[in-house]
C-alpha positions in Angstrom: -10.2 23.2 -19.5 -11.7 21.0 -22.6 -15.4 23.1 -21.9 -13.4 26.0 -22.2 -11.8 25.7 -25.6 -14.8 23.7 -26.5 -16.9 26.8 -25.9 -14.8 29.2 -27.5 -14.2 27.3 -30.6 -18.5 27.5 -30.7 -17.9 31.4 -31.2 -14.9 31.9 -32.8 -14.0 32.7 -36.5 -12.9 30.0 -39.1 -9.6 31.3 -39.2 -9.5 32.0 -35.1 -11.6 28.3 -34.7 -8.7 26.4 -36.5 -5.9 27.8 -34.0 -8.3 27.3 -31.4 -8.8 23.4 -32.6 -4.8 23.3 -33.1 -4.0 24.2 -29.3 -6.9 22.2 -28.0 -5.1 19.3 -29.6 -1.8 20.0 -28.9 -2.6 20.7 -25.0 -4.5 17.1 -25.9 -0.6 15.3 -26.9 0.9 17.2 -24.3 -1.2 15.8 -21.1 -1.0 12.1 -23.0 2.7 12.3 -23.3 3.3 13.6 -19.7 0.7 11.0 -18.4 2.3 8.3 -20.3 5.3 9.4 -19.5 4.8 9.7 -15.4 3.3 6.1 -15.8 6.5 4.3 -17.6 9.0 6.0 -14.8 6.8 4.7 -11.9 6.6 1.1 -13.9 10.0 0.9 -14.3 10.7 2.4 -10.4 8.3 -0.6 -9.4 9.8 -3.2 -12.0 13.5 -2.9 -11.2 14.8 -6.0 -8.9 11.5 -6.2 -8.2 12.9 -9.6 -6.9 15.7 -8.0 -4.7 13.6 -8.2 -1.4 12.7 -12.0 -0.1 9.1 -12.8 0.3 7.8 -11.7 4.0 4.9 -13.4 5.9 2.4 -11.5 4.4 3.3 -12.6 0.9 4.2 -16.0 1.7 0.0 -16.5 2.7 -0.6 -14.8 0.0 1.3 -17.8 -2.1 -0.6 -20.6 0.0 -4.1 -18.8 -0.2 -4.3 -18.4 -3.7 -3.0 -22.1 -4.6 -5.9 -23.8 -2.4 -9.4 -24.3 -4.1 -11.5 -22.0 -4.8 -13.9 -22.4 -1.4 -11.2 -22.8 1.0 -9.3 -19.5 -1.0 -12.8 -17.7 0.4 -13.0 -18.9 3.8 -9.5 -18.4 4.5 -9.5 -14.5 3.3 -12.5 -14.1 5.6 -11.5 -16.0 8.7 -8.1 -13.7 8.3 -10.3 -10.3 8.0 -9.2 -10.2 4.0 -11.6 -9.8 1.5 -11.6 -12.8 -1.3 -11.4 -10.5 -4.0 -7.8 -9.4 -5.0 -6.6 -13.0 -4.4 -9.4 -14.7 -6.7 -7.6 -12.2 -9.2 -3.9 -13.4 -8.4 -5.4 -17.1 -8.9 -6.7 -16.3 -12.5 -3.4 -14.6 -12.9 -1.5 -17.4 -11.6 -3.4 -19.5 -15.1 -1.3 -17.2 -17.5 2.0 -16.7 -16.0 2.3 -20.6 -14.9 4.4 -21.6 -11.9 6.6 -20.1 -9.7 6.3 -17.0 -7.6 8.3 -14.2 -8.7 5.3 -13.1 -11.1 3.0 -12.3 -7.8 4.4 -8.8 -7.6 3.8 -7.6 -10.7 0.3 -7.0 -10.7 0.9 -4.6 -7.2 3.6 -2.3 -9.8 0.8 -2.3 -12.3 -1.5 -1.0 -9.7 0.8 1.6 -8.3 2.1 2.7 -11.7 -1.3 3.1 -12.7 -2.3 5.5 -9.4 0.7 8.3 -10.1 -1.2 8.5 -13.6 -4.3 9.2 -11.5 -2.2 11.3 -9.7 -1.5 13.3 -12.2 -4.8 13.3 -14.2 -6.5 14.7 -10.9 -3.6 17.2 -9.8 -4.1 18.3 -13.8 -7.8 19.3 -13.3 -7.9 20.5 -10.2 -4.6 23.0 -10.9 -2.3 23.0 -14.1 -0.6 20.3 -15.8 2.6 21.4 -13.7 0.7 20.6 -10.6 -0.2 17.2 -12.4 3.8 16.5 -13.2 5.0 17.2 -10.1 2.4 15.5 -8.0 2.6 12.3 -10.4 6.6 12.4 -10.0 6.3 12.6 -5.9 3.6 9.4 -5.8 6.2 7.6 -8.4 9.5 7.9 -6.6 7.8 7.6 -3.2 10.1 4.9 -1.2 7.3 3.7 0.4 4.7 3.3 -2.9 7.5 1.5 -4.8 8.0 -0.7 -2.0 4.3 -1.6 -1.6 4.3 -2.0 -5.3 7.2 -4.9 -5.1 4.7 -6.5 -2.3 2.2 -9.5 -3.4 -0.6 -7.6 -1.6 -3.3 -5.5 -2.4 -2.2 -2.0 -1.3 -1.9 -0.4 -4.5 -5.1 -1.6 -5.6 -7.1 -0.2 -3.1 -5.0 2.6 -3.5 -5.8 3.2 -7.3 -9.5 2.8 -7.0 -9.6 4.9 -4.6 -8.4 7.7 -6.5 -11.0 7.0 -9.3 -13.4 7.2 -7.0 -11.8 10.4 -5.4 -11.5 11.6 -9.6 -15.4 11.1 -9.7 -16.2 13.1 -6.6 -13.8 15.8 -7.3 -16.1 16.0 -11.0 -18.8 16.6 -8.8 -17.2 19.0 -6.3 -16.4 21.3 -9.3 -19.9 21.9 -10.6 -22.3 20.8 -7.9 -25.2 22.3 -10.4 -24.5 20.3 -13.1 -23.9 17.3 -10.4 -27.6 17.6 -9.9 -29.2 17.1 -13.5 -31.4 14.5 -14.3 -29.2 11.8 -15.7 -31.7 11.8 -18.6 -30.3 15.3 -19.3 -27.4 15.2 -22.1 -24.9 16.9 -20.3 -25.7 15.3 -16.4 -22.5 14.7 -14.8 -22.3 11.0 -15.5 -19.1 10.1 -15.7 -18.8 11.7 -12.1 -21.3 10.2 -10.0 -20.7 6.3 -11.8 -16.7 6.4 -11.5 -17.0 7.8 -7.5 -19.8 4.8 -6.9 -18.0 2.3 -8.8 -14.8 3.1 -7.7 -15.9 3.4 -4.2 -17.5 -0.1 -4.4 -14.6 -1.7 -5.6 -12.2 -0.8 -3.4 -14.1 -1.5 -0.2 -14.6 -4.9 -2.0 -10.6 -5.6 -2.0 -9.5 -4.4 1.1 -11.4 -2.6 4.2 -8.4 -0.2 4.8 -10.8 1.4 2.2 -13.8 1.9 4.7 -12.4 5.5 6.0 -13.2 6.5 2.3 -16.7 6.1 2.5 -16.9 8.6 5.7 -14.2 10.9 3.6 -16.5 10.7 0.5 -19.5 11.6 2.3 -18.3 14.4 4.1 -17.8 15.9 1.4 -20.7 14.7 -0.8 -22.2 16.8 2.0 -20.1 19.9 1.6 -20.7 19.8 -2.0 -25.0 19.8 -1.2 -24.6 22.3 1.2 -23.2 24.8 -1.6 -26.2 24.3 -3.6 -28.7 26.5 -2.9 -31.3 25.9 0.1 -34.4 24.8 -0.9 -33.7 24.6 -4.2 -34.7 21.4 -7.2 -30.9 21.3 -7.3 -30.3 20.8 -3.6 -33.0 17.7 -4.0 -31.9 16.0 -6.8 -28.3 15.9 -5.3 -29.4 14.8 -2.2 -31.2 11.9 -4.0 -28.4 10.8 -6.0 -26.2 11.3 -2.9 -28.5 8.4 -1.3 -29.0 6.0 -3.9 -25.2 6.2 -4.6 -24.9 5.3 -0.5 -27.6 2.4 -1.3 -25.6 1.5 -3.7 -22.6 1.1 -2.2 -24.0 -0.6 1.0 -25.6 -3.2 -1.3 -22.7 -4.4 -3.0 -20.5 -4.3 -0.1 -22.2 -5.2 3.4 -22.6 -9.0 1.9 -18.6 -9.1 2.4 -18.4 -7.3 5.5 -20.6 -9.6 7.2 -18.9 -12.5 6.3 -15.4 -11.0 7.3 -17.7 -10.6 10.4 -18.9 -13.6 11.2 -15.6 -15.2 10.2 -13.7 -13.5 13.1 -16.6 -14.4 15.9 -17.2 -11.0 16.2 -13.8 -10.9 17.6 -12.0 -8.0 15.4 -10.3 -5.6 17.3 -8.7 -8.5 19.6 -6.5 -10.1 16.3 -4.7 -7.3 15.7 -2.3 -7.5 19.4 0.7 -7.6 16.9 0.4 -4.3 16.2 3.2 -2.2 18.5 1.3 0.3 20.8 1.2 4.1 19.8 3.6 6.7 20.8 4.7 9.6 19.1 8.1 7.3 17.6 5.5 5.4 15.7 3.7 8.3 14.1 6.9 9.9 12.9 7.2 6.4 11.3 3.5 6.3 9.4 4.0 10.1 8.9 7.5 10.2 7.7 7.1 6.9 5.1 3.5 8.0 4.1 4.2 11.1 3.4 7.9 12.4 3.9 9.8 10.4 1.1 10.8 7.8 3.6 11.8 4.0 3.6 10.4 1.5 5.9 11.5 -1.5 7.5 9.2 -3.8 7.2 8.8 -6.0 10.7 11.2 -3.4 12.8 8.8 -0.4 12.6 11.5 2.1 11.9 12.2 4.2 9.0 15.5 3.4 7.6 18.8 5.6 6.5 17.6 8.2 4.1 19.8 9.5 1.2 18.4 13.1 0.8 17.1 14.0 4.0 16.0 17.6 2.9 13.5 16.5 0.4 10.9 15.1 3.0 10.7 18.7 4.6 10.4 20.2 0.7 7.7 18.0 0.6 6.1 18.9 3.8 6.4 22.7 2.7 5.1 21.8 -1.0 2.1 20.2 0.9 1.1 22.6 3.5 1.1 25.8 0.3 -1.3 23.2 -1.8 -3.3 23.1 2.0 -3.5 26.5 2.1 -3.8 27.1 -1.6 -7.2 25.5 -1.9 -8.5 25.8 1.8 -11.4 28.0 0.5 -12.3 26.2 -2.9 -15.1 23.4 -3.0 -12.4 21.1 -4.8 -9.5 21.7 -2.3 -12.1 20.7 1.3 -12.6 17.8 -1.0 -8.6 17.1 -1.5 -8.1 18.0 2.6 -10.8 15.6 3.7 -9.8 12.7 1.2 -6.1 12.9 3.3 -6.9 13.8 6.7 -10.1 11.7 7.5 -8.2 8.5 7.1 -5.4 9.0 9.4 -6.8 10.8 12.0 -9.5 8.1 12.1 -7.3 5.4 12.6 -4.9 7.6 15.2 -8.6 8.1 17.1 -8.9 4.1 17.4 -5.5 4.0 18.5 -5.7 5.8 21.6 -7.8 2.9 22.8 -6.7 -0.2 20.5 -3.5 0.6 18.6 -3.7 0.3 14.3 -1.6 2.7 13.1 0.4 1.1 10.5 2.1 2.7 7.2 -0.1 0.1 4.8 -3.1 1.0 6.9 -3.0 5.1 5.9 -1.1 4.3 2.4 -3.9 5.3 0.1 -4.1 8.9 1.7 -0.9 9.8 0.2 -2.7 10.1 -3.3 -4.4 13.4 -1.6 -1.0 14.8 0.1 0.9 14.4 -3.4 -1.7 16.2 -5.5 -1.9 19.2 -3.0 1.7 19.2 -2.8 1.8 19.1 -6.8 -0.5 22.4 -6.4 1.9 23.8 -3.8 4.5 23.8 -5.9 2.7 25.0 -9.3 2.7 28.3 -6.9 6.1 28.8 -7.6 7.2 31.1 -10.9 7.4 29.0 -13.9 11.1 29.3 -14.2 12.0 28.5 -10.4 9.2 25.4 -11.3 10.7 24.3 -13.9 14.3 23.7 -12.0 13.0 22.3 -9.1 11.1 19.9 -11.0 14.2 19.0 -12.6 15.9 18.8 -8.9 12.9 16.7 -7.7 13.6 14.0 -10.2 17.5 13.9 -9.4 16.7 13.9 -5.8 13.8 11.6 -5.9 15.5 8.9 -8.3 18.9 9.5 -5.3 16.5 8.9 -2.3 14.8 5.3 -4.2 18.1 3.8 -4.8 18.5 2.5 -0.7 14.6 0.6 -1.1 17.0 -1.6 -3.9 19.9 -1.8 -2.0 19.0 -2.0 1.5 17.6 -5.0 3.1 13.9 -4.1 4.5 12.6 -7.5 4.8 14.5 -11.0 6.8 16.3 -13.3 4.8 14.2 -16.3 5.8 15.2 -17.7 2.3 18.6 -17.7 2.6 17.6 -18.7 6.6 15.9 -21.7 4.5 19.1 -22.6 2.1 21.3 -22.6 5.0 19.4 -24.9 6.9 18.6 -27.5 4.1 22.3 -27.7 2.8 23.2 -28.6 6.9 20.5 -30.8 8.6 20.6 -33.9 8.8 17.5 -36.6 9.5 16.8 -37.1 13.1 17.8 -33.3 13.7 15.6 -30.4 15.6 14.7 -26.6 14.2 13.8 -24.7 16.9 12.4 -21.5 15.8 11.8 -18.1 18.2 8.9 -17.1 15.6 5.9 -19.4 15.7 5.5 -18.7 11.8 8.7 -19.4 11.0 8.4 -23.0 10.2 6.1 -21.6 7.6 8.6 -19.4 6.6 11.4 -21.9 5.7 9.0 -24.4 4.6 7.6 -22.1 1.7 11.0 -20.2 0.9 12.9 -23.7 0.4 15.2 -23.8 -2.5 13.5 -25.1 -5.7 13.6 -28.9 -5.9 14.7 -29.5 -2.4 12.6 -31.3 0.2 11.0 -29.4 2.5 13.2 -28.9 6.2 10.1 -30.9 7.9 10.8 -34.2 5.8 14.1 -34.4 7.3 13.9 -32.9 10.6 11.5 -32.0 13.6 10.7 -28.3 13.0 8.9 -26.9 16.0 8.5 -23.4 17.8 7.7 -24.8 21.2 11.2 -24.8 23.3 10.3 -27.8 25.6 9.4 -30.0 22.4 13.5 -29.0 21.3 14.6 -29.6 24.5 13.1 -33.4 25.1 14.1 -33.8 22.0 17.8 -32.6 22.4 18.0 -34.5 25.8 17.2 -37.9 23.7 20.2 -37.2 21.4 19.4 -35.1 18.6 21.2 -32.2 17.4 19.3 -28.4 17.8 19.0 -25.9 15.4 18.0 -22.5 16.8 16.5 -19.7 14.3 16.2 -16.4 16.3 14.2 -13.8 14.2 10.9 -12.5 13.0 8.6 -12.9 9.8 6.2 -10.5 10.6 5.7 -6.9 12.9 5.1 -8.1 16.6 6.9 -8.8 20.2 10.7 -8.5 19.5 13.3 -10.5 21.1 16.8 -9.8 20.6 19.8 -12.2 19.9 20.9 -11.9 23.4 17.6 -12.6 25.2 16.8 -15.1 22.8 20.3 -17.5 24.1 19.4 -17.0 27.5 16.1 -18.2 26.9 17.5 -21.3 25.6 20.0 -21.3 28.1 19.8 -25.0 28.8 20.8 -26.3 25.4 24.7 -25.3 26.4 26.8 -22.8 24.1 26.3 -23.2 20.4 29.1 -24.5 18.5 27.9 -22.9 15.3 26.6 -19.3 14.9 25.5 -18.0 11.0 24.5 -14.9 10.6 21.5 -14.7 8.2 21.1 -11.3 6.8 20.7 -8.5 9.8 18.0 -10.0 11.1 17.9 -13.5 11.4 20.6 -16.2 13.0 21.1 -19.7 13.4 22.8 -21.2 16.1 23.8 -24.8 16.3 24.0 -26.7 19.3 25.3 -30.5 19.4 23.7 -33.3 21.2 24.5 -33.8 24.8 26.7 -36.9 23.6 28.8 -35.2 21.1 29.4 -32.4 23.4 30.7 -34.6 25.9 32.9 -36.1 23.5 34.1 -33.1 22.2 
């Protein structure tokens, strides 16, 4: 759009060049204020009681890896599959907010704010700036974005330079010509090649749920050289840059790969058991949170109660007319592959080692929402203009569950409880093996940790020994993380032999504490 009015302000008249410059501007305000604008309401989406959910496992070794030095913060991001990078930048964070934890999430709302003004900025150029607003608004009021962007973990970065990159190569999708000058050439497609290498690079440097990117990116670094023409200097100098780019990336990248490597023994497929099996239940789950305008539960694997249920299939229609809207353009193959390749890559591994998570395929919801942003500019301005207005009602109706609702267990409150009612000499006998860790880190402030008082333990026959010699036995059933569940049921009869609990409390909906006496005081009693 800005080579167009630049070129006709080149031949116009004075008097027809100063309108010209006028509406260039004012087109100029217009996409700042809207960017700004779609950027604020995703901020404050992400920022409001940003501390309403309790820190989750995840987020807890988040905590702990970016308070130990600065060698063991490396090795323990590698020997846990993570790259190093996003927490080395939460511990130089951690210098100017000072102590405490509540600050961790901000950085992820920054991120994800910052990605629906990509959003839009892409959906702008490709289509209209209507295709820009309403593609910004559906990445900002996504349930599932504003959750991952009140989560200490580095989601929304590798979602946000992602879409740079994606920006970059969808510059060099829309003049493949000019994508082949000779940088030394004044008007060589610069900016495009360095933001899709950079961006590229950085975010398989964070996180490698970014890796699909690089087979996305060069499928369609491919289509784009195959529309040059054969033979041709052009076709030649963009297949060069399209390998040096490639060298590129490799170089700064394999270095941390390896190492994630060699941390894991060569062992990666094997660490991720906890993952629950596919089925087609589970990828209603990814599909429906991902991309359908719907809430997750955390550790249960399940989508939670939806307020507006007809807005995922609006969505879902939306989507498919931006699919089919630019099917046949250079730009739209670009858009297609950038949201399929990643999901149906992972539900490939899954048919023989499941890893279909939500957080796994997050990033190709960028895509969906800017072709569902074109979908929609296909409708007449005035029908647009009212369902824009209904989208915001809607979408701002369908986020107000992720603040009410609980999607993560209360293992702090699990922790209170606890503290306030052991006493020394007494066992906590959790069902989760990282639980300990759990009520350890989410202690109330200025309290000793449970372990200084009592015998915290997951292993049942430590409990049991220990119950049998006199001391009292505090059982935690509940989960910190997705895996093997247990329910409340299975998890008494398990522990059968520790009598009927004289206490039961409730902790939240998915956690409870059951207190059984010692075999002397429930003979006395």
């Amino acid at each position: 759009m800005n080579e167009i009015i630049t070129s006709a302000l080149r031949t116009a008249t004075p008097y027809r060049r100063h309108r010209l410059d006028d509406h260039a501007a004012s087109t100029t305000r217009a996409d700042r204020f809207w960017l700004l604008a779609l950027v604020a309401l995703s901020l404050i989406a992400r920022l409001f009681r940003i501390d309403h959910q309790t820190l989750w496992l995840d987020e807890v070794l988040t905590l702990q890896r970016i308070h130990l030095d600065l060698g063991g913060l490396v090795a323990d991001s590698f020997s846990n599959r993570h790259m190093p990078t996003y927490f080395l930048l939460l511990r130089l964070l951690s210098w100017f907010f000072g102590p405490g934890d509540a600050w961790v999430r901000i950085p992820s709302a920054l991120f994800g704010a910052m990605s629906v003004g990509m959003v839009y900025v892409i959906a702008s150029r490709i289509g209209s700036r209507n295709a820009g607003i309403v593609g910004g608004l559906l990445m900002a009021l996504s349930p599932l974005q504003v959750q991952y962007g009140q989560e200490a973990r580095s989601y929304t970065l590798v979602t946000l330079l992602v879409t740079v990159a994606l920006w970059g190569l969808l510059r060099l999708a829309q003049n493949p010509p000019r994508a082949a000058l000779d940088m030394r050439r004044v008007d060589a497609e610069r900016m495009g090649w360095a933001t899709y290498v950079l961006g590229t690079i950085a975010a398989l440097d964070v996180l490698g749920d970014a890796a699909p990117w690089l087979m996305a990116s060069n499928l369609s670094l491919w289509l784009i050289w195959r529309s040059l023409a054969p033979f041709s200097e052009t076709r030649v100098t963009f297949g060069r840059y399209w390998l040096w780019s490639n060298a590129a990336i490799i170089a700064c990248t394999v270095p941390f790969y390896a190492a994630v490597f060699a941390f894991s023994d060569g062992h990666m497929l094997q660490k991720f058991d906890w993952i629950p099996p596919l089925s087609w239940q589970h990828t209603w789950v990814v599909a429906g949170s991902v991309y359908l305008m719907r809430m997750l539960a955390v550790i249960k694997f399940d989508l939670m109660h939806t307020a507006v249920p007809l807005l995922g299939t609006l969505v879902a229609l939306a989507g498919c007319a931006g699919m089919f809207r630019m099917h046949k353009r250079l730009e739209g193959r670009v858009l297609l592959l950038s949201m399929l390749v990643l999901p149906l890559l992972i539900l490939s591994v899954s048919l023989f080692k499941s890893m279909l998570l939500p957080r796994y395929v997050l990033w190709s919801a960028a895509p969906f929402f800017v072709l569902a942003g074109l979908g929609a500019d296909l409708l007449p301005r005035r029908i647009l203009f009212m369902a824009t207005a209904l989208l915001v009602l809607l979408g701002v109706v369908n986020l107000g569950p992720v603040y009410r609702m609980e999607t993560k267990p209360r293992w702090d409150m699990a922790a209170a409880t606890l503290t306030a009612n052991v006493r020394p000499g007494d066992t906590v006998f959790t069902a989760d093996p990282n639980a300990p860790t759990m009520l350890s880190s989410l202690k109330p402030k200025g309290e000793l940790p449970l372990d200084a008082t009592a015998m915290v333990t997951s292993q049942l026959d430590e409990a049991l020994a220990r119950w049998r010699q006199g001391s009292r036995v505090w059982a935690v059933s509940g989960r910190s993380a997705l895996g093997q569940r247990e329910d409340l049921m299975d998890f008494k009869n398990r522990i059968g032999a520790l009598g009927t609990p004289v206490v039961e409390i409730p902790q939240g909906k998915e956690i409870t504490i059951l207190m059984f006496p010692a075999p002397d005081e429930g003979e006395a009693n």
